[in-house]
C-alpha positions as CSV (number, residue, x, y, z in Angstrom):
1,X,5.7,-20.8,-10.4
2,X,8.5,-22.0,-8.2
3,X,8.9,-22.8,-4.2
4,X,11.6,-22.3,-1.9
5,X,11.7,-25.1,1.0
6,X,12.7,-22.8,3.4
7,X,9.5,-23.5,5.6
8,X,8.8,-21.3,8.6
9,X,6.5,-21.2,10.9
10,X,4.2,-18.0,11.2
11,X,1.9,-16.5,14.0
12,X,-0.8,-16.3,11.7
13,X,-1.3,-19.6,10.5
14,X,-0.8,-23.2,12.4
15,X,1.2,-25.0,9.2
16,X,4.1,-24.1,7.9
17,X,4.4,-22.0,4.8
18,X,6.4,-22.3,1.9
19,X,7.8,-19.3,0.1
20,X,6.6,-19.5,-3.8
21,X,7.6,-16.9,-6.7
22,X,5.2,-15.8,-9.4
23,X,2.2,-17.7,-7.4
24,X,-0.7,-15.1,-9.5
25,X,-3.2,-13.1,-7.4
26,X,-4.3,-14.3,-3.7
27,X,-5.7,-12.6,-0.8
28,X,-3.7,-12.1,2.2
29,X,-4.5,-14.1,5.0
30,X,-2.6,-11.8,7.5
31,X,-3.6,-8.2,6.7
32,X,-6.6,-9.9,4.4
33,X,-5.4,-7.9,1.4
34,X,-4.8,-8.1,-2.1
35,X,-1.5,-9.7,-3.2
36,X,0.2,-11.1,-6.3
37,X,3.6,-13.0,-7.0
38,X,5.5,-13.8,-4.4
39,X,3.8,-15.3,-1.1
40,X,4.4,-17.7,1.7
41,X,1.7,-20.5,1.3
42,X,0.2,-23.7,3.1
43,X,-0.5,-25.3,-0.4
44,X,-3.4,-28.0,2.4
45,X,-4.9,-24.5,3.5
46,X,-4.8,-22.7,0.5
47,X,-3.2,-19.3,2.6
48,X,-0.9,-17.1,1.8
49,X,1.3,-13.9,3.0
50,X,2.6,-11.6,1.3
51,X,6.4,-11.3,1.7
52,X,6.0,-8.7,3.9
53,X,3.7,-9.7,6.0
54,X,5.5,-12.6,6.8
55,X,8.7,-11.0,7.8
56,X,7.4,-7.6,9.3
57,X,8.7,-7.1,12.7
58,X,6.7,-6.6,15.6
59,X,7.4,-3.1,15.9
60,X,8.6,-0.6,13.7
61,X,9.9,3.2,13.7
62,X,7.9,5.2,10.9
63,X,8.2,9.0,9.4
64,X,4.3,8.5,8.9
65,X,3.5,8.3,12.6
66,X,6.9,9.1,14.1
67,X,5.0,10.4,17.7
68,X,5.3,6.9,18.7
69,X,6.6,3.1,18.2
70,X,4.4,1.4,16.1
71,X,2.9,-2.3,17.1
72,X,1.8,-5.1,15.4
73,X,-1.2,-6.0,15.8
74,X,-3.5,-8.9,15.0
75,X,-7.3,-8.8,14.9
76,X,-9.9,-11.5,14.6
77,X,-12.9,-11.7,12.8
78,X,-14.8,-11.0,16.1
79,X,-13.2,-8.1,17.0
80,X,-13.1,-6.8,13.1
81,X,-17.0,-7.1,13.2
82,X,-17.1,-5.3,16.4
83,X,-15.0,-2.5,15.8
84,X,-14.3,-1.5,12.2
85,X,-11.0,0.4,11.9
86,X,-9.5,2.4,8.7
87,X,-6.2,2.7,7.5
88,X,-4.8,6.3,8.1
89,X,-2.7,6.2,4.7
90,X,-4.6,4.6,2.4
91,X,-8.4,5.1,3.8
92,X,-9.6,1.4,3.7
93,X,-10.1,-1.3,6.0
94,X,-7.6,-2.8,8.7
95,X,-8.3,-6.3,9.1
96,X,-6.0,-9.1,10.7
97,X,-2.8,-8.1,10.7
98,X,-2.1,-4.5,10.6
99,X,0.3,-1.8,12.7
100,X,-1.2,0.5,15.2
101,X,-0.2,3.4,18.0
102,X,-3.2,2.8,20.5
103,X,-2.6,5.5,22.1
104,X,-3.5,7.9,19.1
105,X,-5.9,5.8,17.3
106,X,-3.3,5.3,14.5
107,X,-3.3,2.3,11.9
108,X,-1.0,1.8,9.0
109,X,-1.5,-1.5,6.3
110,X,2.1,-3.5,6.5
111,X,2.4,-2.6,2.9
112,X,1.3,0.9,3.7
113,X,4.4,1.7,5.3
114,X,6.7,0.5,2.6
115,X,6.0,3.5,0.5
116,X,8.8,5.9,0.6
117,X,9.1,9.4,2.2
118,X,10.2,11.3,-0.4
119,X,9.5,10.9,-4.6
120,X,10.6,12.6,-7.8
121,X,7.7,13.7,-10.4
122,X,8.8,14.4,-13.4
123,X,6.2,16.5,-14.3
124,X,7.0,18.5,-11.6
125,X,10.9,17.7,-11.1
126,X,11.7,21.3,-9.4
127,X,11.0,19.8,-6.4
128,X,10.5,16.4,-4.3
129,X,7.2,15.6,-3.4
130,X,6.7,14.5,0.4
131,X,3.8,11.4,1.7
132,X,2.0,13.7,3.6
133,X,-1.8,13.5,5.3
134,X,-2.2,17.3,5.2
135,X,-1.7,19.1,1.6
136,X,-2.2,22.8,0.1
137,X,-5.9,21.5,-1.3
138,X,-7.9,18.4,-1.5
139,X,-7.8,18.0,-5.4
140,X,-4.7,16.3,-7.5
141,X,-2.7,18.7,-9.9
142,X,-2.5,15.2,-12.2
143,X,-6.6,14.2,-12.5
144,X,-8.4,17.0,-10.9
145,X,-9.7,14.6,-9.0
146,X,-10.6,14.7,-5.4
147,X,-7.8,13.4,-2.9
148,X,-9.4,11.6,0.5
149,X,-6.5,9.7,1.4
150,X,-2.9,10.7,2.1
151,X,-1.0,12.1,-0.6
152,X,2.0,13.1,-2.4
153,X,2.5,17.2,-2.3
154,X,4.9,20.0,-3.2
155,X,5.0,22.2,-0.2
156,X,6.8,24.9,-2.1
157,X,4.4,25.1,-5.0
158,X,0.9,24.3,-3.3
159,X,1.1,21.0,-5.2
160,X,-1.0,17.8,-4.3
161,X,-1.0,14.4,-5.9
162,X,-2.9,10.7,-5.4
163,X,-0.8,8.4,-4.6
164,X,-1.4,6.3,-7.4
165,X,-1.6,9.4,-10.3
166,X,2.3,10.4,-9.2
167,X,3.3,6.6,-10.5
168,X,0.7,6.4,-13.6
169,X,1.3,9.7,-15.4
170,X,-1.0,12.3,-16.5
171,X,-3.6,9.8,-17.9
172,X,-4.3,8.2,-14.7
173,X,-8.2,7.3,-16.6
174,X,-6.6,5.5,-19.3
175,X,-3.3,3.5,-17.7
176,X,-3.8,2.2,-14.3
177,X,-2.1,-0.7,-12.7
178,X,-5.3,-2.9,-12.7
179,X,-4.4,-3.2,-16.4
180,X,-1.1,-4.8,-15.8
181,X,-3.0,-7.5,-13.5
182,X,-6.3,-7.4,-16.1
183,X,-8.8,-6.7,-13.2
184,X,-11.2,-3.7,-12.8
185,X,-9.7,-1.1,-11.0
186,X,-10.5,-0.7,-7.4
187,X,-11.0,3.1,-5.7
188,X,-9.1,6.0,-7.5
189,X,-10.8,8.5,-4.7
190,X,-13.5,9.6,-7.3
191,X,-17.1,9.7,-5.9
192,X,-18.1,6.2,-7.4
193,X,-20.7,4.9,-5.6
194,X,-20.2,1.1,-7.1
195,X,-17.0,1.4,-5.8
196,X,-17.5,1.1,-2.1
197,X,-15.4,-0.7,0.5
198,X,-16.5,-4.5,1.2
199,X,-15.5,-5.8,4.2
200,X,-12.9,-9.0,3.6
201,X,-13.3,-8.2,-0.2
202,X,-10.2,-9.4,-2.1
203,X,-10.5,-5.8,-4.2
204,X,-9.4,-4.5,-0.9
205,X,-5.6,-3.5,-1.0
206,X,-5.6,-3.5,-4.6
207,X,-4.8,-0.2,-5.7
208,X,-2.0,0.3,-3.0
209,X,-0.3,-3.0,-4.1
210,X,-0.2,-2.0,-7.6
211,X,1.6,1.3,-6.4
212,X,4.3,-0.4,-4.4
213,X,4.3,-3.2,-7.3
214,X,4.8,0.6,-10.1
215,X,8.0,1.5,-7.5
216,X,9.5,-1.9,-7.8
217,X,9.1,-3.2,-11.4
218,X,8.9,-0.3,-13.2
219,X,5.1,-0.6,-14.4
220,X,5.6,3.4,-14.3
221,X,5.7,5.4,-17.5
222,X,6.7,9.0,-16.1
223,X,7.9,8.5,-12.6
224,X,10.6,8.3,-10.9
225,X,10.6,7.0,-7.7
226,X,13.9,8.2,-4.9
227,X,14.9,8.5,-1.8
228,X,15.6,12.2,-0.5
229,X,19.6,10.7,0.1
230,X,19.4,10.0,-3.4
231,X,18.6,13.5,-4.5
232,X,20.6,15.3,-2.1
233,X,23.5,13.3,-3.9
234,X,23.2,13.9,-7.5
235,X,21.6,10.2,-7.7
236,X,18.9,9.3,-10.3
């Protein structure tokens, strides 16, 4: 583990944190989230951001809502308790820090909107799948599986894939990131009923960090992960 002493000061948190590589597994004290590796911490506090969190501007441009400007928001515990809110993309709880159009009832994890527009599938490498809300069915093309969240889908072909099966292959019951980390798996969409959403639960976030975490070190076995500017320019 090593620390950067670049302190800064974040809205979140009334010490100054520390960025620190390789830190192990934590729970976001901004969007209260499962995180692992880098994070800014107060080492007296024992909090943490992820990298994100801690830099996301206050308002952001998004092809996932792109009616409006999204703003940050932060919620307390109170208001939390009071009014419990989902993410759009990834169907589990916002808590603390998140994004949000007010005016359409919209809310989007920080991570949430990292994930990219556009992917290749090399099982189905005809075409680019799209992140999309709205699909040609309701079951993935990779498990069979039911799909409750957003997904990735082939518009052309009638095509619809989890999130997390278009970066873990066609085995998605046998290789899942939870295995890289060596924790139990979170909620693949199945109808688990031990595998329920728990409010401030550290499993929360999990299986959407280890899907950003497949994009950028290369957990994936058959996926490739580009841009559409890519594609459209012979890039791999």
């Amino acid at each position: 583990m090593s620390s950067s002493r670049s302190d800064q000061y974040h809205f979140t948190h009334i010490h100054p944190l520390t960025k620190v590589d390789g830190y192990g597994e934590f729970t976001c004290g901004g969007c209260k989230t499962y995180g692992f590796g880098k994070t800014y911490r107060c080492s007296w506090c024992d909090y943490n951001l992820h990298e994100h969190c801690a830099t996301c501007p206050p308002t952001i441009l998004s092809f996932m809502h792109p009616q409006h400007e999204l703003q940050q928001v932060f919620r307390g515990p109170e208001q939390t308790h009071h009014e419990k809110r989902m993410c759009d993309i990834c169907d589990e709880p916002v808590e603390g820090l998140f994004y949000q159009c007010h005016p359409c009832g919209f809310d989007v994890h920080p991570l949430c909107t990292r994930l990219p527009q556009h992917v290749r599938h090399v099982p189905h490498s005809v075409h680019l799948l799209e992140l999309s809300r709205w699909g040609a069915s309701s079951t993935c093309m990779v498990c069979s599986g039911p799909i409750r969240s957003w997904r990735y889908r082939c518009g052309p072909c009638g095509l619809d894939v989890h999130m997390e099966c278009r970066c873990y292959g066609s085995q998605p019951h046998y290789y899942h990131p939870s295995q890289y980390y060596n924790q139990p798996y979170y909620n693949h969409g199945y109808t688990n009923h031990q595998a329920q959403v728990q409010e401030s639960s550290p499993s929360i976030g999990r299986r959407m960090f280890s899907v950003l975490m497949a994009l950028t070190v290369g957990v994936a076995c058959n996926i490739i992960a580009a841009p559409a500017s890519e594609h459209l320019t012979g890039g791999f």
